[in-house]
Structure formats: structure tokens, C-alpha cells
N, C-alpha and C positions, 0 to 999 in steps of 0.2 A: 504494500500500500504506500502509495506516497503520502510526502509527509502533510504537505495541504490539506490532503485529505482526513489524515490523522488529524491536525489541527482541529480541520471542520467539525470530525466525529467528535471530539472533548468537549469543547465548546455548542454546540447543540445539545449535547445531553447534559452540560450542568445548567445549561440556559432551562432544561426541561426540568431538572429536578429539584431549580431553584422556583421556577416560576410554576409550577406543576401546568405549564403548557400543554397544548395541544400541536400535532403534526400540523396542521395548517396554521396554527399559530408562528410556531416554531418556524417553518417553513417560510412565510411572509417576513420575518424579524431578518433571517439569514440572507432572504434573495434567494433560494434556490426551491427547486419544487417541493412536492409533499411528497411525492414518489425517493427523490434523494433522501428528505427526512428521515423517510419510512428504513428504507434501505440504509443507509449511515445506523441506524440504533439497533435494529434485528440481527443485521448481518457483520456488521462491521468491527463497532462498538464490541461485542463481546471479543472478538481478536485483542483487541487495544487495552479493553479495563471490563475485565468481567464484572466486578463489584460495580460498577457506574452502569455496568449494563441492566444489572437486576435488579436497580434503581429505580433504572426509567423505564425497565417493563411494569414495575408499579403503578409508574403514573402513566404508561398509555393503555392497561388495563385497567384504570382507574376509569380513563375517559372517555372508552372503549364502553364503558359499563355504562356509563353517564349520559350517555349522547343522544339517547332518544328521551329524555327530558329535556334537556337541549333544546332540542329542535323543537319539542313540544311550546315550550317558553317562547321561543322566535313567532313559532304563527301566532301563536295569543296575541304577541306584541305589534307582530302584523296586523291583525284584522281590528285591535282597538284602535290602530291610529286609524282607521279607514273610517 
């Protein structure tokens, strides 16, 4: 792995385990897709720092868990501003 890319992986998952972010959060913050997000914290990250890895599987099973409340919250707040 190059090192850019190690950089990128470290820096995305303590941005994820400080901020208990989301991939497209994460992903917008960085500039790069949610697809690299994805891919940098599954597959990569455990190469580089298992312990950071099993972190941030925390927090995207966390959000993973969460998400259709989420979404439910978003339309509500959609159709009251209507």
C-alpha cells in the first residue's frame, strides 16, 4: 500500500471514531467517494491498525443499525416544511 494511502486510511478512521461519523459523512469531509471510505476501513485499515479497525467497525455498525430512523427523521422533516 502506498503511503498516501496509509495516511488517508488513519486519518478517516480517527476522523470516524472521533466524530462517530458516517461513510458519506466521512467521505464529503475527505473529498473522496463513499465507495473509497467504504473500502479504506473494511479492507485496508485492518492491514495498517487492527485495533483502529475494530473501532470503526463499531461505529459503522453502529450507523449501519441507525439509518432507517434516519431516514425516517429526514421525511418527517420533509413533509413539515411542505
Amino acid at each position: 500500500m502506498k503511503d498516501y494511502m496509509r495516511e488517508r486510511v488513519l486519518e478517516i478512521a480517527d476522523y470516524i471514531i472521533d466524530t462517530k461519523a458516517t461513510v458519506r459523512q466521512a467521505a464529503k469531509v475527505f473529498g473522496v467517494s463513499k465507495s473509497t471510505v467504504h473500502k479504506d476501513m473494511v479492507e485496508r485499515l485492518p492491514e495498517v491498525n487492527p485495533e483502529k479497525a475494530r473501532l470503526v467497525k463499531q461505529v459503522l455498525e453502529y450507523n449501519k443499525a441507525e439509518r432507517h430512523i434516519r431516514g425516517g427523521r429526514a421525511t418527517r422533516r420533509k413533509y413539515l416544511n411542505i
